[in-house]
Every structure is written in structure tokens, then in C-alpha cells.
DRENLO-943471 format. One record per atom (N, C-alpha, C): residue number from 1; residue in one letter; chain; atom name; x, y, z. Coordinates in steps of 0.001 Angstrom, whole numbers. Example, Ala and Ser with C-alpha at 12.3 -4.5 7.8 and 13.67 -1.06 7.14 Angstrom:
BEGIN
R 1 A A N 13190 -5690 7800 $
R 1 A A CA 12300 -4500 7800 $
R 1 A A C 13200 -3300 7800 $
R 2 S A N 12850 -2250 7080 $
R 2 S A CA 13670 -1060 7140 $
R 2 S A C 12900 30 7870 $
This chain:
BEGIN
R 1 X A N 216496 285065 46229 $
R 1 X A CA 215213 285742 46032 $
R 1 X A C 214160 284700 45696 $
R 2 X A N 212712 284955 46685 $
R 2 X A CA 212188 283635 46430 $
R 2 X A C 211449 284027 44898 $
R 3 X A N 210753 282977 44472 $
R 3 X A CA 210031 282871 43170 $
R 3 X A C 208596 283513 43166 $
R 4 X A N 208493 284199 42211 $
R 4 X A CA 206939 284658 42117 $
R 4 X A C 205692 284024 42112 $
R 5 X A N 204966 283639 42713 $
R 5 X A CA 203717 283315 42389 $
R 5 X A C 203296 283737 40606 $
R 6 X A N 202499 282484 39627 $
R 6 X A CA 202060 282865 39088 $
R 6 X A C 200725 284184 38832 $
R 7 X A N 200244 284975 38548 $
R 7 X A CA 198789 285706 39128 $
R 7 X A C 198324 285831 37302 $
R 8 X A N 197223 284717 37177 $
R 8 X A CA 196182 285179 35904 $
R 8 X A C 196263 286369 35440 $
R 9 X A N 195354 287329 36539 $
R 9 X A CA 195066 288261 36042 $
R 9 X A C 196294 289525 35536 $
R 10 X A N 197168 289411 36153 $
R 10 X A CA 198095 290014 36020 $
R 10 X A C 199095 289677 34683 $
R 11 X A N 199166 288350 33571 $
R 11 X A CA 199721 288225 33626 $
R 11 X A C 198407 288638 31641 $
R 12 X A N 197090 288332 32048 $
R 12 X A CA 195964 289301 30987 $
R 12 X A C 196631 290514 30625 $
R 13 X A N 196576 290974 32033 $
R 13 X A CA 196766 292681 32014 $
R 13 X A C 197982 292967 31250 $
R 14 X A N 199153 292332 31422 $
R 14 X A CA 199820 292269 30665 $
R 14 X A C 200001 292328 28997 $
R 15 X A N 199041 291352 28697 $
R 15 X A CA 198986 290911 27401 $
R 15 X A C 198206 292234 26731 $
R 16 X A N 197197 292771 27895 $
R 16 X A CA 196734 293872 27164 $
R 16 X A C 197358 294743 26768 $
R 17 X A N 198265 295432 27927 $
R 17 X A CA 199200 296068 26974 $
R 17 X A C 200505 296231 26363 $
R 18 X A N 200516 294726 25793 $
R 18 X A CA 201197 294377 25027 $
R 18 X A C 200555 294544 23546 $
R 19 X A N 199238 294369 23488 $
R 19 X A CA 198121 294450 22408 $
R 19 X A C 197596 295971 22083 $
R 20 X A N 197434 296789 23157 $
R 20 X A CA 197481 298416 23201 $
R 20 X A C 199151 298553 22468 $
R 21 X A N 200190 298328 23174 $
R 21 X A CA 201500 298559 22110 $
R 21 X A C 201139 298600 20489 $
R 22 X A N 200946 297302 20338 $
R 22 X A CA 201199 296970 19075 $
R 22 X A C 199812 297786 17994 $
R 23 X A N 198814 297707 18593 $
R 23 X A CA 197968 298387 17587 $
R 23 X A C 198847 300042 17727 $
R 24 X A N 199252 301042 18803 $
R 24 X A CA 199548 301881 18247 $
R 24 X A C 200624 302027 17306 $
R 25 X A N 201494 300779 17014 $
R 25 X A CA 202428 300255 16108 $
R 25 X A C 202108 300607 14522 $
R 26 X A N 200825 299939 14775 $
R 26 X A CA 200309 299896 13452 $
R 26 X A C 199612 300170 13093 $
R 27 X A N 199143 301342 13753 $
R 27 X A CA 198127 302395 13372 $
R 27 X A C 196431 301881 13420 $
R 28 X A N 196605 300999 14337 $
R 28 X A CA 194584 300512 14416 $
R 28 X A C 194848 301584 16023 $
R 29 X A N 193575 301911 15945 $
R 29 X A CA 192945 302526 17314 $
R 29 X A C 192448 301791 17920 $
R 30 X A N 191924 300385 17876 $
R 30 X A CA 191066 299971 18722 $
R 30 X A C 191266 298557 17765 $
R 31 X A N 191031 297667 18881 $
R 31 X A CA 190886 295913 17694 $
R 31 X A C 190198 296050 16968 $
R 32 X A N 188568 296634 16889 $
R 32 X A CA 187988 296279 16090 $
R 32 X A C 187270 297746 15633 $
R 33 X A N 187456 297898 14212 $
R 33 X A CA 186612 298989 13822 $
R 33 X A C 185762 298675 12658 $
R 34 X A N 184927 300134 12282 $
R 34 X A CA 183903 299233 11250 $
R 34 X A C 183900 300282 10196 $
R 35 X A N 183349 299829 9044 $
R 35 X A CA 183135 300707 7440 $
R 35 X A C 182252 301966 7526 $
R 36 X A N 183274 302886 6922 $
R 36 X A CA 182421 304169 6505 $
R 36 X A C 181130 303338 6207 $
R 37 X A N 179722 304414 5856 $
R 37 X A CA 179053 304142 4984 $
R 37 X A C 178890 304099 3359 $
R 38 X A N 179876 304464 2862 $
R 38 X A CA 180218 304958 1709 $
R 38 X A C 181104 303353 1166 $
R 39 X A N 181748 302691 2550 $
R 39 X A CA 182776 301181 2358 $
R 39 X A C 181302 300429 2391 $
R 40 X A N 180388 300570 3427 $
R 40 X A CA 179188 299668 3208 $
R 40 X A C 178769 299686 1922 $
R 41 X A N 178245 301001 1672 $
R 41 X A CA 177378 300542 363 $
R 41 X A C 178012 300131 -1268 $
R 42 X A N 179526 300308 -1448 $
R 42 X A CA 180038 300065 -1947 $
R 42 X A C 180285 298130 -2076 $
R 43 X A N 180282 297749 -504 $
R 43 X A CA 180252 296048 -698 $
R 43 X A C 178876 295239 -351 $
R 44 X A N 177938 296433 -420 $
R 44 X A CA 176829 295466 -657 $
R 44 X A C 176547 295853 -2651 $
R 45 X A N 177066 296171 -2914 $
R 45 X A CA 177040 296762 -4354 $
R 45 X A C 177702 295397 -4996 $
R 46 X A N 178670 295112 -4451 $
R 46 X A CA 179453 294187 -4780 $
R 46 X A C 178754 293000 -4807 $
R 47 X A N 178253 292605 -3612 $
R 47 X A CA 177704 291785 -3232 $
R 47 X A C 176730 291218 -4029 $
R 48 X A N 175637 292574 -3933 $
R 48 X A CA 174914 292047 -5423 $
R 48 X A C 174940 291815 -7052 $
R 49 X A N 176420 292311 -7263 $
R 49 X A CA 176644 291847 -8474 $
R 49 X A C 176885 290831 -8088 $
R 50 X A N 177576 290118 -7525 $
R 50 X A CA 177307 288426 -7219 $
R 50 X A C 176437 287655 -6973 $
R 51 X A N 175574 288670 -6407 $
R 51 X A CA 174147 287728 -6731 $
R 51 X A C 173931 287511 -7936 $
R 52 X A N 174117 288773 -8842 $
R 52 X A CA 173348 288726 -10199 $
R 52 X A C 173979 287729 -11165 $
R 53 X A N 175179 287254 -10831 $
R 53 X A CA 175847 286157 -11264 $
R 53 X A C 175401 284442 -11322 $
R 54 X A N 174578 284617 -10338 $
R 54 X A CA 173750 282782 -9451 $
R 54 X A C 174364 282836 -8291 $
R 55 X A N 174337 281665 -7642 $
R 55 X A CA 174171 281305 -6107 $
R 55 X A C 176190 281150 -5541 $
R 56 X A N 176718 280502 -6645 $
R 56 X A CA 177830 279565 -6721 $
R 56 X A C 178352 280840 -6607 $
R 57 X A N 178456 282352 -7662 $
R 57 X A CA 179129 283106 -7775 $
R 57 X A C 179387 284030 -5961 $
R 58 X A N 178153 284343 -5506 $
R 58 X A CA 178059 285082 -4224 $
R 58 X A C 178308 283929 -3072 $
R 59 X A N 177962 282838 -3153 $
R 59 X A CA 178994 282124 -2003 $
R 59 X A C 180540 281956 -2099 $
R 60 X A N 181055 282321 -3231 $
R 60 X A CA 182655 282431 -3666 $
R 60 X A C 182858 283995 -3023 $
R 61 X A N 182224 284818 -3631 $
R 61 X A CA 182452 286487 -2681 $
R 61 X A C 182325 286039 -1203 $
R 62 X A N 181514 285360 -754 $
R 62 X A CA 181371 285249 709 $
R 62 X A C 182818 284561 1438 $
R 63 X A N 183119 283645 764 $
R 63 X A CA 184430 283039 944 $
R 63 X A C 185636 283770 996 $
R 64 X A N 185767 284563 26 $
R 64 X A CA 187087 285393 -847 $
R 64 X A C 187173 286542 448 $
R 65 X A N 185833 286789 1556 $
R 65 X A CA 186031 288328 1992 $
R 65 X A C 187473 288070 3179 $
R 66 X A N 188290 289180 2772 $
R 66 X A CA 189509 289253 3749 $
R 66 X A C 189115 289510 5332 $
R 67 X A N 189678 289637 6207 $
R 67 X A CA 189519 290224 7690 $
R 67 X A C 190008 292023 7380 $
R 68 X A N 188986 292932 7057 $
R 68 X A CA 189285 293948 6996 $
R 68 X A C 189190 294629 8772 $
R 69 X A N 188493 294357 9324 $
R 69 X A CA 187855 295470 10655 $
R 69 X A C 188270 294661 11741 $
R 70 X A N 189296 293808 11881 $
R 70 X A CA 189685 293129 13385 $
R 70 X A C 191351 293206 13072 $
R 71 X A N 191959 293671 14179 $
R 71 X A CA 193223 293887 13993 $
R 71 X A C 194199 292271 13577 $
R 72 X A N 195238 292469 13209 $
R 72 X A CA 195254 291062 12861 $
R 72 X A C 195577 290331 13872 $
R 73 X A N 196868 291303 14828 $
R 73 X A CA 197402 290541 15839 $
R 73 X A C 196200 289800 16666 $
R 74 X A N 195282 291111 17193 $
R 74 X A CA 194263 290159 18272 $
R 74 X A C 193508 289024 17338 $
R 75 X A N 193302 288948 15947 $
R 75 X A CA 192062 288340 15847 $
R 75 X A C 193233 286899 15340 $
R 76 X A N 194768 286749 15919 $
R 76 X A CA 195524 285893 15822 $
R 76 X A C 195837 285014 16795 $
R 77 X A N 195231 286213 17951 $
R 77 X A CA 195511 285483 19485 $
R 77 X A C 193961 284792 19634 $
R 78 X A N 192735 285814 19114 $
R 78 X A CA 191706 285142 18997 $
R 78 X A C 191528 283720 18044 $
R 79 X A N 191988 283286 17288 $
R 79 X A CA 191742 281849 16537 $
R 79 X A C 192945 280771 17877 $
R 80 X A N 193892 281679 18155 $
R 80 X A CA 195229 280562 18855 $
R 80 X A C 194050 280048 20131 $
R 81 X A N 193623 281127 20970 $
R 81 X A CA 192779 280581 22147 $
R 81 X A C 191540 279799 21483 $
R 82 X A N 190764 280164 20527 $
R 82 X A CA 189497 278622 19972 $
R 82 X A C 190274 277537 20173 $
R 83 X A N 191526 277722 19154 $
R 83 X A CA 192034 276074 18913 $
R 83 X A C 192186 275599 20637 $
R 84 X A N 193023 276236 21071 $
R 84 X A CA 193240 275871 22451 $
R 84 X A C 191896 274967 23373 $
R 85 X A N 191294 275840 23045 $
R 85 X A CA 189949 275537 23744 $
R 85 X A C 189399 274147 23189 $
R 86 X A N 189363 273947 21966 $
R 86 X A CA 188949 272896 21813 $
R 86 X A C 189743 271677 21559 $
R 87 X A N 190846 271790 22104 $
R 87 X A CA 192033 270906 21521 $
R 87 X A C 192036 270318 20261 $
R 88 X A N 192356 271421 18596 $
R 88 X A CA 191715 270928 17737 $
R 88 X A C 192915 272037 16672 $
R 89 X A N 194201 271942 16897 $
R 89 X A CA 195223 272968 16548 $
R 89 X A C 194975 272707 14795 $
R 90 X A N 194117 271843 14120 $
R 90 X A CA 194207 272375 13021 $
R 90 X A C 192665 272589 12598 $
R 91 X A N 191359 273669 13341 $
R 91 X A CA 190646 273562 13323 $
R 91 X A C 190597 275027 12362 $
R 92 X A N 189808 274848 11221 $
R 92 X A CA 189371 275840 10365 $
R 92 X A C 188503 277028 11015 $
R 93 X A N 189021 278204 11062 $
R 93 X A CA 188238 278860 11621 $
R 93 X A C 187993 280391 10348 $
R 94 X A N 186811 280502 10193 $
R 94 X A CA 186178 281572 9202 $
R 94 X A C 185365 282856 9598 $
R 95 X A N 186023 284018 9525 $
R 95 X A CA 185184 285191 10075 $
R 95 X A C 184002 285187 8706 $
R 96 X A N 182988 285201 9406 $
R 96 X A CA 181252 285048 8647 $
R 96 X A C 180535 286585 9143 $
R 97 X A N 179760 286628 8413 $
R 97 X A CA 178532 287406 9014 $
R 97 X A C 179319 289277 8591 $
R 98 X A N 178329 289798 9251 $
R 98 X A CA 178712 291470 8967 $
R 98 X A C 180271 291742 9296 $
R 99 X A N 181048 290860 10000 $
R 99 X A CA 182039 291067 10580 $
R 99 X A C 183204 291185 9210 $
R 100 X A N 182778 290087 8288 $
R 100 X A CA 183525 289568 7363 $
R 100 X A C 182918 290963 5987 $
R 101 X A N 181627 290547 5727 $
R 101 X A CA 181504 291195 4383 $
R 101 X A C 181256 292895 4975 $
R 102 X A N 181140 293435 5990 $
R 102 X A CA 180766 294765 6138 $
R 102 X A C 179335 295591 6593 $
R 103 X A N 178749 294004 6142 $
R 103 X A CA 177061 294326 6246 $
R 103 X A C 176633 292874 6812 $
R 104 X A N 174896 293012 7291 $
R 104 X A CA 174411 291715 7110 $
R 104 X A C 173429 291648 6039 $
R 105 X A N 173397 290537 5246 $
R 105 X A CA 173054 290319 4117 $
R 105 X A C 171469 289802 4554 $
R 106 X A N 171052 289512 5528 $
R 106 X A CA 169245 288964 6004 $
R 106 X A C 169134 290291 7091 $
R 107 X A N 167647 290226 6747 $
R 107 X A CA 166763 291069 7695 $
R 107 X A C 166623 289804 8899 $
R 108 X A N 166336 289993 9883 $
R 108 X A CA 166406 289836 11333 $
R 108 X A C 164695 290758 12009 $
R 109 X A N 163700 290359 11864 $
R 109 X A CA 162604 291034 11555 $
R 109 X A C 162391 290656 13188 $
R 110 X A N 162361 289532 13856 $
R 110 X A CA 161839 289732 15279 $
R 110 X A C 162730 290402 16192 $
R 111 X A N 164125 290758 15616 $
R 111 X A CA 165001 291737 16348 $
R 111 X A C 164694 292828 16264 $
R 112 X A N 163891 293256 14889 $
R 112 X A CA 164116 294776 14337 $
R 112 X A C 165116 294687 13620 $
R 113 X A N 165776 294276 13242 $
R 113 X A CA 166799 294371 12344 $
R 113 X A C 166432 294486 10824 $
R 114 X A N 167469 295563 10106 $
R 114 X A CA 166662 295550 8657 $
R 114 X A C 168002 294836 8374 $
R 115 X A N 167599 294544 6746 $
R 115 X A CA 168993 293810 6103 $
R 115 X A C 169737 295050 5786 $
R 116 X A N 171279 294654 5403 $
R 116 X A CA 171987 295295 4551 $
R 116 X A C 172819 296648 5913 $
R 117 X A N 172295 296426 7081 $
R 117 X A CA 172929 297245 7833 $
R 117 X A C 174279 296849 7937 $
R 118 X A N 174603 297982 8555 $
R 118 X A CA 176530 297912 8390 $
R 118 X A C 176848 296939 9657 $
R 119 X A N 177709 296728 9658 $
R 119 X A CA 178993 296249 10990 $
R 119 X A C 179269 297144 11904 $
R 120 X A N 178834 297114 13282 $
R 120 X A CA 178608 298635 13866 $
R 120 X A C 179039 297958 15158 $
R 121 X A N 179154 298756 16008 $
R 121 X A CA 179095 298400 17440 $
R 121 X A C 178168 297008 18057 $
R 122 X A N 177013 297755 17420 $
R 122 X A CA 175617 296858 18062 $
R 122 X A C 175572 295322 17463 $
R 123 X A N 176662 294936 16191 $
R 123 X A CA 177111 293810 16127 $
R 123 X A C 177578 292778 17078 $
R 124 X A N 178006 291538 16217 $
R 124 X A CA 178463 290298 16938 $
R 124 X A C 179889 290088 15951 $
R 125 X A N 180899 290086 16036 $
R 125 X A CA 181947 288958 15935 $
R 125 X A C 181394 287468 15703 $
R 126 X A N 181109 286892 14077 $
R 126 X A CA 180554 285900 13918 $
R 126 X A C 181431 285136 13448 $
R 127 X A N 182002 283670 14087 $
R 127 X A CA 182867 283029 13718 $
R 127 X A C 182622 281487 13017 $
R 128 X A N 182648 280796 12205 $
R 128 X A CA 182643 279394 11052 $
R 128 X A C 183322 278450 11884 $
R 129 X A N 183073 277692 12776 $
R 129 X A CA 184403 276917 13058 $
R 129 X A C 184001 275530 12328 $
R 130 X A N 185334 274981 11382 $
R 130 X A CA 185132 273577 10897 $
R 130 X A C 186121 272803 11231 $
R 131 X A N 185519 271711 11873 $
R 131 X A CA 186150 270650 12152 $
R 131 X A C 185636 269069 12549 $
R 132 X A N 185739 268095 12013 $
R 132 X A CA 184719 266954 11907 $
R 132 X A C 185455 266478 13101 $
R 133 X A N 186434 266172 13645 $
R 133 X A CA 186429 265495 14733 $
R 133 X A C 185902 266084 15995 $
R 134 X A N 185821 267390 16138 $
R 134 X A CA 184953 268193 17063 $
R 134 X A C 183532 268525 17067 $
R 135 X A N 183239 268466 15816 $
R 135 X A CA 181609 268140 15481 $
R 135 X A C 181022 267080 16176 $
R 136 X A N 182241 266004 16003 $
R 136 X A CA 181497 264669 16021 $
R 136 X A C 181649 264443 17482 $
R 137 X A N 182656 265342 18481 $
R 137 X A CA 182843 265111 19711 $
R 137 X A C 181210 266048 20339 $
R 138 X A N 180801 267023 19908 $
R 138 X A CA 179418 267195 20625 $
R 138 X A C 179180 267007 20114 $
R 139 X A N 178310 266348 18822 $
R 139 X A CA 177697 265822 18243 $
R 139 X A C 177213 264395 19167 $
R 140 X A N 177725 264037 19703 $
R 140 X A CA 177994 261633 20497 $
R 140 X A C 177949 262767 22028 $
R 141 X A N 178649 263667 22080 $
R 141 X A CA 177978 264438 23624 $
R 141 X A C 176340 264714 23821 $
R 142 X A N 175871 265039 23022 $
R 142 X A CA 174729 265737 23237 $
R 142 X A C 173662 264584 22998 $
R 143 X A N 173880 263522 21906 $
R 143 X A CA 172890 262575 22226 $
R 143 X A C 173035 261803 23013 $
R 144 X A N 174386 261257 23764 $
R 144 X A CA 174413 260979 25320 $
R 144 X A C 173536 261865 26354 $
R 145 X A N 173730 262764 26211 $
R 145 X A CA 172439 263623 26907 $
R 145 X A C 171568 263354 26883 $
R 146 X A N 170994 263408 25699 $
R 146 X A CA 169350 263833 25632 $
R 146 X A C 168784 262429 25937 $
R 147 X A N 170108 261142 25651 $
R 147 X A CA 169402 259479 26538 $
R 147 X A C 169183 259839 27637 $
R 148 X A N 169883 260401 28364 $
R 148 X A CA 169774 260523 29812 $
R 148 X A C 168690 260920 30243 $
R 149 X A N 168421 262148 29836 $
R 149 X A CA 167531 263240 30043 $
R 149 X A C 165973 263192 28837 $
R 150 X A N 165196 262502 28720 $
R 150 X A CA 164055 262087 27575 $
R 150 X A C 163615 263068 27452 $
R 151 X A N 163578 263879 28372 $
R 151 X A CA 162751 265478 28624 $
R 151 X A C 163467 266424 27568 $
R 152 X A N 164460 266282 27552 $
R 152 X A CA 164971 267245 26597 $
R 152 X A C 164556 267346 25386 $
R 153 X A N 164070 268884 25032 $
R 153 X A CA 163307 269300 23759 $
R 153 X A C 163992 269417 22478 $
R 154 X A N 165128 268405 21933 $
R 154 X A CA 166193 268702 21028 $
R 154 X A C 165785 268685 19519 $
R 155 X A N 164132 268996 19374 $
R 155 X A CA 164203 268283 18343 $
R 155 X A C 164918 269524 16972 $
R 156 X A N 164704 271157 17582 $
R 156 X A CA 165382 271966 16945 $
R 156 X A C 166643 272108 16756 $
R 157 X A N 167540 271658 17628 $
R 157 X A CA 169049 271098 17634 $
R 157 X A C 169231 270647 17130 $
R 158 X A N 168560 269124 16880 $
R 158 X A CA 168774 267732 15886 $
R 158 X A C 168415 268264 14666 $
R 159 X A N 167518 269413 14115 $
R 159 X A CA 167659 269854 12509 $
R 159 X A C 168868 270416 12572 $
R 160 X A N 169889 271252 13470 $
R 160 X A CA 171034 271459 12755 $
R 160 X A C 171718 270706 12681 $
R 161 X A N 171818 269647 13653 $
R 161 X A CA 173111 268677 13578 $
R 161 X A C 172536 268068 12190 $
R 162 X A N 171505 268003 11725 $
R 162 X A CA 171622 267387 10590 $
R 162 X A C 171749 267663 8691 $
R 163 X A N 172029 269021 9809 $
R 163 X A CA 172442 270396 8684 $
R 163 X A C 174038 270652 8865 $
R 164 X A N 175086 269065 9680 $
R 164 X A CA 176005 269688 9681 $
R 164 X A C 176630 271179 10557 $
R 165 X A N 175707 271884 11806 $
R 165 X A CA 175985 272878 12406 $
R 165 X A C 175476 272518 13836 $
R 166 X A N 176515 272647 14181 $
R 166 X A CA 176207 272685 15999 $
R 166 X A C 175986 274333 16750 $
R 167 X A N 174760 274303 16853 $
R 167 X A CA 174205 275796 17718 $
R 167 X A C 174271 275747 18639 $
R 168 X A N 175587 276260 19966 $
R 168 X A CA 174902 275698 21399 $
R 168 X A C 173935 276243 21723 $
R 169 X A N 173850 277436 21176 $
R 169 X A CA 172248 278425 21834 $
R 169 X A C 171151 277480 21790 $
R 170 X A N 170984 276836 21031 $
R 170 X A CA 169899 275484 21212 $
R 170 X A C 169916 274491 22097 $
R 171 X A N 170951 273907 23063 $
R 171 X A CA 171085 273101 23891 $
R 171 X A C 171013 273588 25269 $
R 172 X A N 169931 272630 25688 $
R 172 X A CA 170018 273434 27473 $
R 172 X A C 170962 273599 28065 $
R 173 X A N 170466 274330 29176 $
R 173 X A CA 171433 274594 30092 $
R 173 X A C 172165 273738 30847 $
R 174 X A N 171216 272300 30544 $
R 174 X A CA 171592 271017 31853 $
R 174 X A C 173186 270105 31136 $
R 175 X A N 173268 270830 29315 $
R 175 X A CA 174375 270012 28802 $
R 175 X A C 175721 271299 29223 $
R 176 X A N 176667 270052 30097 $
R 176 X A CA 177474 270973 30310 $
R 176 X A C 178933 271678 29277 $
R 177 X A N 178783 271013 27978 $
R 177 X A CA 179218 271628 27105 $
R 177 X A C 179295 272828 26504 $
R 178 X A N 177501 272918 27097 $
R 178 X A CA 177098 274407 26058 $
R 178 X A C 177454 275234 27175 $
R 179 X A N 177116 275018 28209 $
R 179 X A CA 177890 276053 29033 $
R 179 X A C 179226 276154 29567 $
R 180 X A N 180609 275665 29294 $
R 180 X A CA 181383 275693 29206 $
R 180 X A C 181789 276528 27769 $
R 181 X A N 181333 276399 26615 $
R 181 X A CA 181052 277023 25086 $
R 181 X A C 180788 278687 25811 $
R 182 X A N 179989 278492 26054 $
R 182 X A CA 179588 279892 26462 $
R 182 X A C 180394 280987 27251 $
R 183 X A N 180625 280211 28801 $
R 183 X A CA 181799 280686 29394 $
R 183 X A C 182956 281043 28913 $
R 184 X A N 183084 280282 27654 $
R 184 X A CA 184725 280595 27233 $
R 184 X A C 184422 281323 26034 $
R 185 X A N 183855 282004 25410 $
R 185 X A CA 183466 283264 24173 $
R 185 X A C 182969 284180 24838 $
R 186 X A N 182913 284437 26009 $
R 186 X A CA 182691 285189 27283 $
R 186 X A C 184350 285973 27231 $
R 187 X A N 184185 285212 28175 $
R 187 X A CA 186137 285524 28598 $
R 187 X A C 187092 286062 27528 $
R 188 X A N 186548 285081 26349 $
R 188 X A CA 187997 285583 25567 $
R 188 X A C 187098 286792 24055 $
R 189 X A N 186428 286393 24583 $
R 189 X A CA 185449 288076 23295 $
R 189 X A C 186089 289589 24760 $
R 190 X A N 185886 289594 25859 $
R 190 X A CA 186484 290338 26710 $
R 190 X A C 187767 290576 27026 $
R 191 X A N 189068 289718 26934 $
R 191 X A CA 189977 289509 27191 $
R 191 X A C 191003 290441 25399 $
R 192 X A N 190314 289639 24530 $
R 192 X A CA 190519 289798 23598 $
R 192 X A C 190449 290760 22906 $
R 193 X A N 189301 290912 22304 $
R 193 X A CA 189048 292010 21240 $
R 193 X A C 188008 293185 22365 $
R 194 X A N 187373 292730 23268 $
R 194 X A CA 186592 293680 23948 $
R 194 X A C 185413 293691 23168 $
R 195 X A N 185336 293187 22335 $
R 195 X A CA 183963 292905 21770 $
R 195 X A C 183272 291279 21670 $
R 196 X A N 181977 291396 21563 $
R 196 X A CA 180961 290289 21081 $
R 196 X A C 181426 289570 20459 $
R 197 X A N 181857 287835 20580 $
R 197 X A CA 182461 287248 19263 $
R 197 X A C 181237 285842 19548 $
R 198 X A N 180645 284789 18710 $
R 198 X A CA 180139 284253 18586 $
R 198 X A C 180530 283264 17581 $
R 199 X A N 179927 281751 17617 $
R 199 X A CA 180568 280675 16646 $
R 199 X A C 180109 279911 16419 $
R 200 X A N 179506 279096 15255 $
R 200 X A CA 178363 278356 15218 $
R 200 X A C 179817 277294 14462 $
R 201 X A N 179271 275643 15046 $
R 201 X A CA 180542 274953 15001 $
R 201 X A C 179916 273689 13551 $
R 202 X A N 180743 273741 12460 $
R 202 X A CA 180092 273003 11197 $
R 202 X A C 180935 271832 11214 $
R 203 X A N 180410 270782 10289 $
R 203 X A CA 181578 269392 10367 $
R 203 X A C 182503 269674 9141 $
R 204 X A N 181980 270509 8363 $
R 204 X A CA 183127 270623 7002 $
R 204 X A C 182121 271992 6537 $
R 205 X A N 183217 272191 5691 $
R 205 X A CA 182954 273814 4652 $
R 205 X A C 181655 273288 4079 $
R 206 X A N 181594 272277 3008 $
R 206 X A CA 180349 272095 2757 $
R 206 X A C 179228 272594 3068 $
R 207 X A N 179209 272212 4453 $
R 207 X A CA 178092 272592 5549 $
R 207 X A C 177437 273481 5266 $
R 208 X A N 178785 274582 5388 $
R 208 X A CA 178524 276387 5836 $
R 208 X A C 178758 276600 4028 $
R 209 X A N 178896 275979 3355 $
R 209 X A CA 178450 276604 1846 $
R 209 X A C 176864 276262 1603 $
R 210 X A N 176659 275302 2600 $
R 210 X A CA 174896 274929 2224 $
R 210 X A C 174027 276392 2421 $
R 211 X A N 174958 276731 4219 $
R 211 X A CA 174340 277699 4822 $
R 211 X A C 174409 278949 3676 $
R 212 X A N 175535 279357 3232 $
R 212 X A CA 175753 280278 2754 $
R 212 X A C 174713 280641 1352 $
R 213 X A N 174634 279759 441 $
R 213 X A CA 173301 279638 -426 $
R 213 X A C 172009 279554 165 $
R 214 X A N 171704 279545 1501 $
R 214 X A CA 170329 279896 1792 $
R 214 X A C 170307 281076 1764 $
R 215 X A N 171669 281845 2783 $
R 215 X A CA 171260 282961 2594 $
R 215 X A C 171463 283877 1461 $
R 216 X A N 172042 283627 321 $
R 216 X A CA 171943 283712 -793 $
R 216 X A C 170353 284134 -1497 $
R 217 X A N 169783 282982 -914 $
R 217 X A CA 168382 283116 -1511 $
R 217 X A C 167400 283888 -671 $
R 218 X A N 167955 284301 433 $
R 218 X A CA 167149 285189 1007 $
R 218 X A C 167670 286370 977 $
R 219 X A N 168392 286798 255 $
R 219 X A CA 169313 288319 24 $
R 219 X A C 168746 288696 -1317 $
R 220 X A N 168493 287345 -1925 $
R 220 X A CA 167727 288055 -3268 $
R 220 X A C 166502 288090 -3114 $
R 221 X A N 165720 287630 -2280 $
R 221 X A CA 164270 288683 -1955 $
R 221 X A C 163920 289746 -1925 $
R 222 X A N 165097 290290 -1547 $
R 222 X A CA 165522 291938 -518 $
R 222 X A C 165511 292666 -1356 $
């Protein structure tokens, strides 16, 4: 009997429902679900008693929040394919944003967005990735670029890299990193969870504790 051809897609389809199995295993309906309103306002309650603590106390809550609303299996296959992707198998990866605490903690005013809304559909899957040798690999990519290219407008890029955070949404289209970045949180936010996942890439925790006390200080405006 001859041998099968490998087939991609077939072999996805598979995995899907292998992933449909197991959530009805364990009682999730869907990879990703989100908080009553009653779970929202309860952890922005929380939340702000950590504010009311100082800065140090509510970036420790921000840290401490578990993966409540992504099933575990997928959001296990989701960290295995990042590492993959970036060849970087011991790369820190941190669910951030409404995904993690339940809410988003900043208003978003040229979206329309108010603060403190829940984790809903109309969300993103916001992911922390830390890792200094991958920082530093687009990091020496992108200013190889922008020698090349003088035209390139990086100077909003170059404030994060020097904030420690690589945004590809800031890098043109002409660096072919960011669009390879893109293509592949494409595929596997679809493949995966069927939802929006997104990842802003830091050189160390530090970084994203800097980040995390800004927004700290803009939650206590609110």
C-alpha cells in the first residue's frame, strides 16, 4: 500500500477536532469565553483596591492574574506555536490586557472605547512576549532597514525600542519581519483559538513592568 501524501490542511482539521473533543471533556464550550458582568465589576473592584495601595501594589495584581477565559489546552498549543515561530523555546510569554484581568483598565478615546469595559467578543487576545535574544534579533533587523531605506519614518518605533518594546504595527510594510509577524498571528489566532490574538514583543519583564505603571497612572485618573 503506497504512502500517503502529507495534506496541511487536513492534518489542522484534524487538530480541530481533536480540540472540539477535549473542550467538551472539560466542560469549556468554546476556547475562549468572557466574565459575567457581575465577574467584571467585581475585578475591577479589585483592581482598584490595588491601586489604592501605590503603583508597585497593582502592577503585582497585574502579574498574579491567572488565564481564567482561554481554555488551557488551546492557549497551550497557542504559546507551543509563538515559541516555534520564533525559535525561542524558552521565550516568556504573558496573557496582558482585558484578556488577563477581565477588563481594560485605559479608555481608548479615538476608538470610542470607554475604560473599564469587559473582555467581550469585540476584544483582542493580548499577548507580553519576553525575550532579549529575540528583541535584540529585530531590534539589529530593523535598523539594518531603516540604513537601507533613509526614507523610513521610524522615529515612533525607535521610542519603543527604547522603551524596551517592539510594536510591529509601527514598522512598514517594506520590513519583511513585520509582515511575516503579522501573517503568522493571522493563521494561528484562526487555527487556534478562532479569535483575535495580538503581541507586543519586550526585552525583559522590566520593560512591561515600566509599561504596566503607566498604565497604572492612567487608571487612576479614571
Amino acid at each position: 500500500m503506497g504512502s500517503q501524501q502529507f495534506c496541511p490542511a487536513r492534518f489542522a482539521s484534524s487538530l480541530s477536532r481533536i480540540s472540539l473533543t477535549m473542550r467538551q471533556m472539560t466542560g469549556w464550550p468554546n476556547p475562549v469565553v468572557f466574565p459575567s458582568d457581575a465577574e467584571r465589576l467585581s475585578l475591577i473592584a479589585a483592581y482598584r483596591a490595588a491601586l489604592g495601595r501605590g503603583d508597585e501594589a497593582a502592577v503585582q495584581y497585574m502579574a498574579d492574574q491567572p488565564n481564567r477565559y482561554i481554555e488551557p489546552e488551546a492557549f497551550d498549543e497557542l504559546l507551543r506555536r509563538i515559541r516555534k515561530f520564533f525559535d525561542a523555546p524558552e521565550m516568556e510569554i504573558i496573557l496582558v490586557g482585558s484578556a488577563a484581568l477581565g477588563f481594560s483598565p485605559v479608555e481608548k478615546p479615538r476608538e470610542g472605547k470607554r475604560a473599564f469595559r469587559g473582555f467581550s467578543e469585540q476584544s483582542d487576545i493580548d499577548l507580553a512576549l519576553l525575550d532579549p535574544a529575540t528583541f535584540d534579533r529585530y531590534w539589529l533587523a530593523a535598523y539594518r532597514h531603516k540604513n537601507r531605506r533613509p526614507d523610513w519614518p521610524s522615529n515612533l518605533l525607535g521610542e519603543y525600542f527604547f522603551a524596551g518594546w517592539f510594536r510591529p504595527d509601527l514598522a512598514p510594510t517594506t520590513f519583511a519581519m513585520r509582515n511575516q509577524w503579522f501573517d503568522f498571528f493571522r493563521r494561528v489566532s484562526s487555527e487556534v483559538l478562532d479569535f483575535h490574538v495580538t503581541a507586543g514583543l519586550y526585552r525583559s519583564a522590566d520593560f512591561l513592568n515600566e509599561y504596566r505603571r503607566k498604565t497604572c497612572r492612567a487608571s487612576r485618573g479614571i
